[in-house]
MDAnalysis code that builds the backbone (N, CA, C; Angstrom):
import MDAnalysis as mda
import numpy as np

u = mda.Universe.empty(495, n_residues=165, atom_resindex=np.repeat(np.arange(165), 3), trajectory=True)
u.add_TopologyAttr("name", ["N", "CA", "C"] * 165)
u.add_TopologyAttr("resid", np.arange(1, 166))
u.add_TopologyAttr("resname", ["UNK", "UNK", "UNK", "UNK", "UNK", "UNK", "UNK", "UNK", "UNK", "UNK", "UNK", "UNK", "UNK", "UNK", "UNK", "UNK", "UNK", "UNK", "UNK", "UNK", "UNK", "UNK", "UNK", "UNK", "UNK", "UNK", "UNK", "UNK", "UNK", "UNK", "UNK", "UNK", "UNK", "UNK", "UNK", "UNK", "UNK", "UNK", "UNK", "UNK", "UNK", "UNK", "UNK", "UNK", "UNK", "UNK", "UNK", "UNK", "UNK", "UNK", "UNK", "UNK", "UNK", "UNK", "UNK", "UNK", "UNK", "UNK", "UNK", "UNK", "UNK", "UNK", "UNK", "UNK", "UNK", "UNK", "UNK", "UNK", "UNK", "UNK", "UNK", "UNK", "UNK", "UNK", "UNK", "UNK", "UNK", "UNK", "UNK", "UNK", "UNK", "UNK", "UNK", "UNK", "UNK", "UNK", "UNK", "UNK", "UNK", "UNK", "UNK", "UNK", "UNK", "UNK", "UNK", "UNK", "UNK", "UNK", "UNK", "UNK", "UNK", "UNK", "UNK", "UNK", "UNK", "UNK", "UNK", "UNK", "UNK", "UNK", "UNK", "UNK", "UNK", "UNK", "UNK", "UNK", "UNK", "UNK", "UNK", "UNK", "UNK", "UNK", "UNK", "UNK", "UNK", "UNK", "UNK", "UNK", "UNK", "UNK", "UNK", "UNK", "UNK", "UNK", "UNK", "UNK", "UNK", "UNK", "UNK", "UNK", "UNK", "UNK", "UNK", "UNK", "UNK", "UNK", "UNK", "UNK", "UNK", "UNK", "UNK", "UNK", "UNK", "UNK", "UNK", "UNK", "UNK", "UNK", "UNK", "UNK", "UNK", "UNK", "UNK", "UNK", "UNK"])
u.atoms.positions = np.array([
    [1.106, 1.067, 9.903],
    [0.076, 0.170, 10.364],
    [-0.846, 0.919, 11.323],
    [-2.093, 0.549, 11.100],
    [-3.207, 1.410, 12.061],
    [-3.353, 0.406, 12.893],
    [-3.709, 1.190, 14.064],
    [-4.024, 0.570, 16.128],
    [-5.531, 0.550, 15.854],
    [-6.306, -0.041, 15.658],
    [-7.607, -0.332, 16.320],
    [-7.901, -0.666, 17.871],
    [-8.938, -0.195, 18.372],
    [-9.582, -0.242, 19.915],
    [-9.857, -1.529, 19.476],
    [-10.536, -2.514, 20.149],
    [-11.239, -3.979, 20.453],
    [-12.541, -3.514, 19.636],
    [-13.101, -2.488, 20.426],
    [-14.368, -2.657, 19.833],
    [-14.748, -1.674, 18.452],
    [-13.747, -1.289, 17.735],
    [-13.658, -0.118, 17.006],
    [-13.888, -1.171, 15.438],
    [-14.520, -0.202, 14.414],
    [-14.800, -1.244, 13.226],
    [-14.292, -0.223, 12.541],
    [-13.840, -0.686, 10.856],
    [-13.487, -0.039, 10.060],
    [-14.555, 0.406, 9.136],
    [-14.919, 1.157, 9.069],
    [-16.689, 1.673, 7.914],
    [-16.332, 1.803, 6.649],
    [-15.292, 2.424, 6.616],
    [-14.600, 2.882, 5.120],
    [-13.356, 3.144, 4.674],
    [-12.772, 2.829, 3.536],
    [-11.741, 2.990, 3.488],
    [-11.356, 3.429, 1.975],
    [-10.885, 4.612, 1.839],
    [-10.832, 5.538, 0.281],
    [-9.600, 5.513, 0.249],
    [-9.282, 5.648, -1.254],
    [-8.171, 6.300, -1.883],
    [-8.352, 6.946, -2.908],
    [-7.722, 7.595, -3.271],
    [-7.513, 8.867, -4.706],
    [-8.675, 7.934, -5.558],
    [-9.013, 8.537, -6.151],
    [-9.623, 8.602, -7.656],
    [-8.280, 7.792, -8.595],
    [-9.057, 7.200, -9.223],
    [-8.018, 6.644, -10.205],
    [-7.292, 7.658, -11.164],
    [-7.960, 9.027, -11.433],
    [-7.921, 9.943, -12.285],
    [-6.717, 10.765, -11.641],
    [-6.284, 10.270, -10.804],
    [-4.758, 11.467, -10.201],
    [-3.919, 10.758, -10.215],
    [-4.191, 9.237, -11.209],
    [-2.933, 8.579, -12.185],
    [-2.957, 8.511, -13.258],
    [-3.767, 10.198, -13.842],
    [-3.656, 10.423, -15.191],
    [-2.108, 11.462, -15.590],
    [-1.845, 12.173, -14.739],
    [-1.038, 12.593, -14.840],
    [0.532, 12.071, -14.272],
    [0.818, 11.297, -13.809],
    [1.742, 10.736, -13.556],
    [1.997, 9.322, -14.835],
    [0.840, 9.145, -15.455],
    [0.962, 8.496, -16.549],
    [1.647, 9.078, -17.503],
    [1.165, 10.335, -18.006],
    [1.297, 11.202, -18.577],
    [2.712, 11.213, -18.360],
    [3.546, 11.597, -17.638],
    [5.113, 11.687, -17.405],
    [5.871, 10.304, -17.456],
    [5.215, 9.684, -17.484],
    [5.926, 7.869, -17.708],
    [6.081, 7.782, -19.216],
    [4.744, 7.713, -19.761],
    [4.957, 7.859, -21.303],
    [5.890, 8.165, -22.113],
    [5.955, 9.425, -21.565],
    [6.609, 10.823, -22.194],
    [8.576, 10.098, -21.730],
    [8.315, 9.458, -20.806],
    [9.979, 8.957, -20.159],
    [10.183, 7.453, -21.069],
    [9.139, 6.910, -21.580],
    [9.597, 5.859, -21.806],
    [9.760, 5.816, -23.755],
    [8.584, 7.115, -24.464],
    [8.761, 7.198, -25.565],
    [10.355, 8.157, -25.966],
    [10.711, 9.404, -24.707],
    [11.676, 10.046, -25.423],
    [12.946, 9.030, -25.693],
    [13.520, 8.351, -25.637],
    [14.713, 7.656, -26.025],
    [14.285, 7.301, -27.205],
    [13.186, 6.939, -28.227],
    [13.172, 6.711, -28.771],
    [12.900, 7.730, -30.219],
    [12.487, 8.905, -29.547],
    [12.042, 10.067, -30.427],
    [13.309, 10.719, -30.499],
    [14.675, 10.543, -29.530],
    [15.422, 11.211, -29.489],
    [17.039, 10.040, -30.618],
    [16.720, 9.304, -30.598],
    [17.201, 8.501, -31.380],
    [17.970, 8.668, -32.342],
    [17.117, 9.109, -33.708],
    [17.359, 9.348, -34.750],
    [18.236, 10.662, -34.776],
    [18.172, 11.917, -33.908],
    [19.063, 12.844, -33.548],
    [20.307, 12.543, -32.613],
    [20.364, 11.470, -32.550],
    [21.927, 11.106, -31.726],
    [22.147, 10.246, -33.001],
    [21.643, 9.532, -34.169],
    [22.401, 8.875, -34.823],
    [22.563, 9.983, -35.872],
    [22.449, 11.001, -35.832],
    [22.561, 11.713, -37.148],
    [24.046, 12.285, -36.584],
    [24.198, 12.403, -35.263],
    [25.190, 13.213, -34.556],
    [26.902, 12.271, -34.477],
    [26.305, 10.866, -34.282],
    [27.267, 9.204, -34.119],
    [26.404, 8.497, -34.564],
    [27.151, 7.999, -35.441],
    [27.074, 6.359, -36.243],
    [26.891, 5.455, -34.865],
    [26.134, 4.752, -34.900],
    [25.701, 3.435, -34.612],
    [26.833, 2.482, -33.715],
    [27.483, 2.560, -34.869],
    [28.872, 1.979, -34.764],
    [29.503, 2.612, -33.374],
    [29.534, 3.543, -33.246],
    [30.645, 4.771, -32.589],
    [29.664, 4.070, -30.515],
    [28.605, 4.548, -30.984],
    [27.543, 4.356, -29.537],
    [27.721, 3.071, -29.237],
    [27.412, 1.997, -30.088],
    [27.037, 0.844, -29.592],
    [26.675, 0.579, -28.109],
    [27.815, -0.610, -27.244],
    [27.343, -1.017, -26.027],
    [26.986, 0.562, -25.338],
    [27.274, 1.543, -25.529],
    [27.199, 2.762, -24.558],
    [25.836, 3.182, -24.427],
    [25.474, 3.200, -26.073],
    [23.559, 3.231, -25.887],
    [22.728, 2.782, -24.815],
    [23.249, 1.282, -25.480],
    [22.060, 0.257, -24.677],
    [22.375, 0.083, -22.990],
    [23.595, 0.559, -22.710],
    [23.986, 0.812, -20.847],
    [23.333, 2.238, -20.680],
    [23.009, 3.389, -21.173],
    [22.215, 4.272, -21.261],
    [21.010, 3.881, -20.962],
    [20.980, 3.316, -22.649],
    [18.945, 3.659, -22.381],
    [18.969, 2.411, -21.022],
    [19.121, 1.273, -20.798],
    [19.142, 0.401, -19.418],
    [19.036, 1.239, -18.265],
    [19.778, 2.385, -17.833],
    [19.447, 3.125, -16.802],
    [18.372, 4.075, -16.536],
    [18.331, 4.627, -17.994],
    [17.199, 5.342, -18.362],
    [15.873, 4.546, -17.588],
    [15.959, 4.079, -18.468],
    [14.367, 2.474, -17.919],
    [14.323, 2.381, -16.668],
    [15.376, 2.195, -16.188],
    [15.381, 1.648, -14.776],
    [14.804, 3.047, -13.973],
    [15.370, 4.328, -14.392],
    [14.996, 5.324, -13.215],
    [13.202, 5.527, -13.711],
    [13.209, 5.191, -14.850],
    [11.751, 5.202, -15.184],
    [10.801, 4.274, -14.412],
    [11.246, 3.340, -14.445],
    [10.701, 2.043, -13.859],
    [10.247, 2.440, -11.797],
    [11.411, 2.688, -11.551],
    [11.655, 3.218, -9.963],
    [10.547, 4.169, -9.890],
    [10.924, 5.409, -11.027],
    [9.636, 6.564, -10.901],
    [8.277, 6.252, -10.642],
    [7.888, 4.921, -11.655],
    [6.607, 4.171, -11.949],
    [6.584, 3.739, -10.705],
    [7.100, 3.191, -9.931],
    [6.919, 3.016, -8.455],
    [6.566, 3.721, -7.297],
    [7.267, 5.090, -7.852],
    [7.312, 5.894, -6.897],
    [5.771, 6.684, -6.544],
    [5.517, 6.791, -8.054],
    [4.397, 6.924, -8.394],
    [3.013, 5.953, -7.429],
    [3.034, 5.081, -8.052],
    [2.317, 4.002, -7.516],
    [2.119, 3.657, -6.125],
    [3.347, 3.769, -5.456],
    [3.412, 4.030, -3.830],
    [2.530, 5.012, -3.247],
    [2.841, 5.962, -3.724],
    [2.300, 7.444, -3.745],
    [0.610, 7.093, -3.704],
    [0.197, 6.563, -4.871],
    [-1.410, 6.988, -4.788],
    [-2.087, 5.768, -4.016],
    [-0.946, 4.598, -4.037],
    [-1.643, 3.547, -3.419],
    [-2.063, 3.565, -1.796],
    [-0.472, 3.878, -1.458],
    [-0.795, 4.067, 0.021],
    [-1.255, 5.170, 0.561],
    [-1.855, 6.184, 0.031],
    [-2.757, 7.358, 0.664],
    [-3.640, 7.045, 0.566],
    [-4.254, 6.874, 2.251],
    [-5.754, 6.022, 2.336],
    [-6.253, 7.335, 3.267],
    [-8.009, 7.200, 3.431],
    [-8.769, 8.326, 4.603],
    [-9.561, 6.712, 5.052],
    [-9.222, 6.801, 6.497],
    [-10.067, 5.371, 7.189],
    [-10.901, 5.787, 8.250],
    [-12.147, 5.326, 7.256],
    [-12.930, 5.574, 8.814],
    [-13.630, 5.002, 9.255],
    [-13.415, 4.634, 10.783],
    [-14.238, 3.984, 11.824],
    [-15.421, 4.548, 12.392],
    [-16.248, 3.445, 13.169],
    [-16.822, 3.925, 13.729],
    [-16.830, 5.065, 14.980],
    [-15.712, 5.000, 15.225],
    [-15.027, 5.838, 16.297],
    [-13.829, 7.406, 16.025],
    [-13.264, 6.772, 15.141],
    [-12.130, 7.984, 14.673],
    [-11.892, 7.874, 13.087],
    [-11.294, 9.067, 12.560],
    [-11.227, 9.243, 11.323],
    [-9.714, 8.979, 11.558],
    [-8.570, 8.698, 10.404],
    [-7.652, 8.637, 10.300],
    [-7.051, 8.918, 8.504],
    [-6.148, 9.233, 8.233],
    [-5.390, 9.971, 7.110],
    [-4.362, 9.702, 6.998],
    [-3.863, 8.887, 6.065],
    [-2.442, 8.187, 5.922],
    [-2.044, 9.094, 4.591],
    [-0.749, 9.882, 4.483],
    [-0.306, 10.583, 3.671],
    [1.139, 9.974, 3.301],
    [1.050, 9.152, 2.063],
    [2.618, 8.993, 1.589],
    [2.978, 9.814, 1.176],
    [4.644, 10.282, 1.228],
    [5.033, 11.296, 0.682],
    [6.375, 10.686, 0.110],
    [6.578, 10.222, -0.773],
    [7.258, 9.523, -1.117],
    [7.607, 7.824, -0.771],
    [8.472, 7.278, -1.065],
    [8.621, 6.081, -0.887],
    [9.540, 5.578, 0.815],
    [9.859, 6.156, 1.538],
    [9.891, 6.243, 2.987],
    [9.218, 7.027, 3.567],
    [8.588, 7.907, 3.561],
    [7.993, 9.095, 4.664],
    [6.535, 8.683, 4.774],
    [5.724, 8.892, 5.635],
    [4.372, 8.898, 5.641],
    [3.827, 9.364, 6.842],
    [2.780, 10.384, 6.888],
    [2.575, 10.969, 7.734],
    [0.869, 10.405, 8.166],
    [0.413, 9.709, 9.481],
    [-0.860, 9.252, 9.775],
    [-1.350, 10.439, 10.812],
    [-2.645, 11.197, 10.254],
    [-3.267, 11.739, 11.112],
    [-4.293, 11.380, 11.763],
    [-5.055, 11.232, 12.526],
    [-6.255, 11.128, 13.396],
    [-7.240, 11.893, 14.415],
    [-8.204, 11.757, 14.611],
    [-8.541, 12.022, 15.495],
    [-10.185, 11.502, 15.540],
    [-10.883, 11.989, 16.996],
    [-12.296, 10.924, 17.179],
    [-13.148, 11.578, 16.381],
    [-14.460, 10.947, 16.512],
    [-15.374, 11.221, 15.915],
    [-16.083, 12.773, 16.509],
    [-16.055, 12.641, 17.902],
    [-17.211, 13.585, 18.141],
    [-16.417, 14.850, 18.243],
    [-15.005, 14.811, 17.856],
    [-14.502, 16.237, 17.534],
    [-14.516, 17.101, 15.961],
    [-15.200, 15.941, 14.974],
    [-15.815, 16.486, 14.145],
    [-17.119, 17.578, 13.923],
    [-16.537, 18.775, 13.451],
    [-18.162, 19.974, 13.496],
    [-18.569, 20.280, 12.387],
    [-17.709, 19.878, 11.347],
    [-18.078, 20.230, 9.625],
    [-17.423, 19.087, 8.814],
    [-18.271, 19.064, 7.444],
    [-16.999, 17.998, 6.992],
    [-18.004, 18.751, 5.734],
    [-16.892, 19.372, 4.511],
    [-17.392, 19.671, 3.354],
    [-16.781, 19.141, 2.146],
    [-17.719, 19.113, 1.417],
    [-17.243, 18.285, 0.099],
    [-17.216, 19.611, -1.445],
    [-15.874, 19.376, -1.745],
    [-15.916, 19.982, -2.899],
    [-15.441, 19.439, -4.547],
    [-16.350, 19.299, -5.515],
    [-16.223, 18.793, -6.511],
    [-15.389, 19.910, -7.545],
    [-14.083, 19.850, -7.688],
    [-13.187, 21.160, -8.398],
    [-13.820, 21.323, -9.386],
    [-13.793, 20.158, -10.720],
    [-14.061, 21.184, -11.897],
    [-15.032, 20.135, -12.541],
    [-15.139, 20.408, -13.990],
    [-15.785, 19.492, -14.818],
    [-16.046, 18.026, -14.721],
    [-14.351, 17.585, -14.645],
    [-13.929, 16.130, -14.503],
    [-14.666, 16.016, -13.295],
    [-14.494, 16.212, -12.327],
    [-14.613, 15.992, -10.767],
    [-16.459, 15.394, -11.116],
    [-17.008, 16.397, -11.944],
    [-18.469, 16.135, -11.804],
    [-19.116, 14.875, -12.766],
    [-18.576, 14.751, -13.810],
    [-18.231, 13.509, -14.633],
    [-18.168, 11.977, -13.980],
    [-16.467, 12.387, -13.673],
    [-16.230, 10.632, -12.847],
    [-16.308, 10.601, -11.499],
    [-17.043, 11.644, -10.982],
    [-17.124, 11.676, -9.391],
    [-16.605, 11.544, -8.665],
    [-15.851, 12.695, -8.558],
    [-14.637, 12.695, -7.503],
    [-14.735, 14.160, -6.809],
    [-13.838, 14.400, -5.758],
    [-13.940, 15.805, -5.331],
    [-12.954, 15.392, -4.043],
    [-12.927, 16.646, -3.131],
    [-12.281, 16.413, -2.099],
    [-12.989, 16.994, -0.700],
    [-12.638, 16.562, 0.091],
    [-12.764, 16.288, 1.729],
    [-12.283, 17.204, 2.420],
    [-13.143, 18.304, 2.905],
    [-12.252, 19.205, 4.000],
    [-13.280, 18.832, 5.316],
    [-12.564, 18.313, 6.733],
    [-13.152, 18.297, 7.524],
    [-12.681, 19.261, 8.755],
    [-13.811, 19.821, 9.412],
    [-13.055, 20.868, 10.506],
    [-13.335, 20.078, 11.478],
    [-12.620, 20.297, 13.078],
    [-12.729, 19.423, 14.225],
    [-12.824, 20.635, 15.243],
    [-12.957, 20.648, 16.423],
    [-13.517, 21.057, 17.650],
    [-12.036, 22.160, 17.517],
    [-10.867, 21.762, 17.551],
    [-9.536, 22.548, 17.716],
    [-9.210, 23.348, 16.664],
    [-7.881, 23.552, 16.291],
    [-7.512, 24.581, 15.128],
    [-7.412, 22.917, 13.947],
    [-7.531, 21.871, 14.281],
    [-6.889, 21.361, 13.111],
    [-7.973, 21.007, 11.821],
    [-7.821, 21.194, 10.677],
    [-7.973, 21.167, 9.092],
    [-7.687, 19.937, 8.929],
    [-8.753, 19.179, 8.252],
    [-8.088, 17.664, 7.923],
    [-8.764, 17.756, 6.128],
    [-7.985, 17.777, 5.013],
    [-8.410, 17.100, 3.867],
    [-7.524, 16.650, 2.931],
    [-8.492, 15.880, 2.293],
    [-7.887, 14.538, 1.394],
    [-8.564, 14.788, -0.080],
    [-7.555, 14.809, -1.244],
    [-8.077, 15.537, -1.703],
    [-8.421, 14.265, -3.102],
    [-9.016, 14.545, -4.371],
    [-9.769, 13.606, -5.316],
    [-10.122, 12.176, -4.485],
    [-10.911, 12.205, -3.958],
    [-11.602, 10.463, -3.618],
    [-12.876, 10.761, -4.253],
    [-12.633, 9.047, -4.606],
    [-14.510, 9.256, -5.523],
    [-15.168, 9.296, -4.620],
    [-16.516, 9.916, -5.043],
    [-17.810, 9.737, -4.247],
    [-17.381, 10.189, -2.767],
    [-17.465, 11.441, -2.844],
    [-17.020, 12.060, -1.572],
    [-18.523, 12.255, -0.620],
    [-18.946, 11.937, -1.073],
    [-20.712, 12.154, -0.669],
    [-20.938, 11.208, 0.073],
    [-20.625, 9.946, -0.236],
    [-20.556, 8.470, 0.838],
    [-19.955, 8.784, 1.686],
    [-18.516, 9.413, 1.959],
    [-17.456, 9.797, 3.559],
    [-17.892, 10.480, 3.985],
    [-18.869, 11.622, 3.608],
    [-19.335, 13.040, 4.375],
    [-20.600, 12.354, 5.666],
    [-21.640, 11.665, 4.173],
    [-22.847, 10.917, 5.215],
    [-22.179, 10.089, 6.306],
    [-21.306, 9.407, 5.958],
    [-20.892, 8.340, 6.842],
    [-20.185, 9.249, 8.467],
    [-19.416, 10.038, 8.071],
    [-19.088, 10.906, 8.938],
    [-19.721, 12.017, 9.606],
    [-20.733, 11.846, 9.436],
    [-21.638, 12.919, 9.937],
    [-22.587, 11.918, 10.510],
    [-23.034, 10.811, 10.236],
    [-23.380, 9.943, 11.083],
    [-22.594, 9.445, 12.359],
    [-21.734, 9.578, 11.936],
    [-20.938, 8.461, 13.153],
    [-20.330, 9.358, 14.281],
    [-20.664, 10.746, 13.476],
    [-20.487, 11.841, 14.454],
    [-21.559, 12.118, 15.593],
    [-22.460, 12.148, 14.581],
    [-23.872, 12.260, 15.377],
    [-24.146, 11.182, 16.386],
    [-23.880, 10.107, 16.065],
    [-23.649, 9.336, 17.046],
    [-23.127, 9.154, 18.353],
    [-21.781, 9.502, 17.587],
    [-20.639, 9.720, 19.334],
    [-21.542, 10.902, 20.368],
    [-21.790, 11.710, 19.288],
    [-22.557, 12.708, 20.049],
    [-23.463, 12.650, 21.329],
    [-24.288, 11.845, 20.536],
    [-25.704, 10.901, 21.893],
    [-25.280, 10.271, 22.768],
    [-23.512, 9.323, 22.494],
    [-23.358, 8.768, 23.432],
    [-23.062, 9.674, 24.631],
])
């Protein structure tokens, strides 16, 4: 859970690109079609007969760690957010389904914030990633959010801002 000041507003709030649940799709598929591609080579090996209830308590667990994965997954891209206020940037990193690491810091310790679009795709469905530098040694980026061009302006405004104050 994020601490807001009284007078602090939320400006924006990103997550991944939908496109960095192409590949975790990709491994669900692949978990939920092999039992069935693998099938016909366990019945060539045991009759039907021989497997019965043992199969279907199999493939049942199978599913299930699939199912959990699909979660794990989902946790993963859902709850990695970049929030930013008018006042401070903040970086919520799930790393699995207990861990999560929130970084922060203010605005006017921002001195760079660059945007890089990786490859083809990136330039297509508009996505890229976020490296911002701050006044100290620390590196802050977040990487596929769409429209990385909206967080940069926004942050370079609100920088410029703190600045004057």
């Amino acid at each position: 859970m994020l601490n807001l000041d009284p007078e602090e507003k939320v400006v924006l709030i990103m997550h991944h690109h939908w496109i960095a649940l192409l590949m975790p799709v990709f491994v669900l598929v692949i978990f939920v079609v092999a039992p069935w591609v693998l099938l016909p080579f366990i019945l060539n090996t045991y009759p039907m007969a021989e497997l019965g209830q043992l199969y279907y308590f199999i493939l049942s667990i199978w599913y299930l760690i699939t199912l959990l994965l699909a979660l794990s997954f989902w946790i993963d891209y859902y709850l990695d957010a970049l929030v930013i206020t008018d006042k401070r940037i903040m970086y919520v990193n799930q790393s699995g389904l207990f861990r999560h690491i929130v970084s922060e810091f203010r605005m006017e310790r921002v001195q760079d914030v660059t945007i890089e679009v990786p490859n083809f795709l990136g330039t297509i469905f508009h996505f890229g990633n976020i490296n911002i530098q701050t006044a100290g040694e620390v590196n802050f980026s977040i990487n596929e959010v769409p429209r990385p061009h909206i967080a940069r302006d926004l942050i370079l405004k609100h920088a410029k801002l703190t600045d004057k104050v």
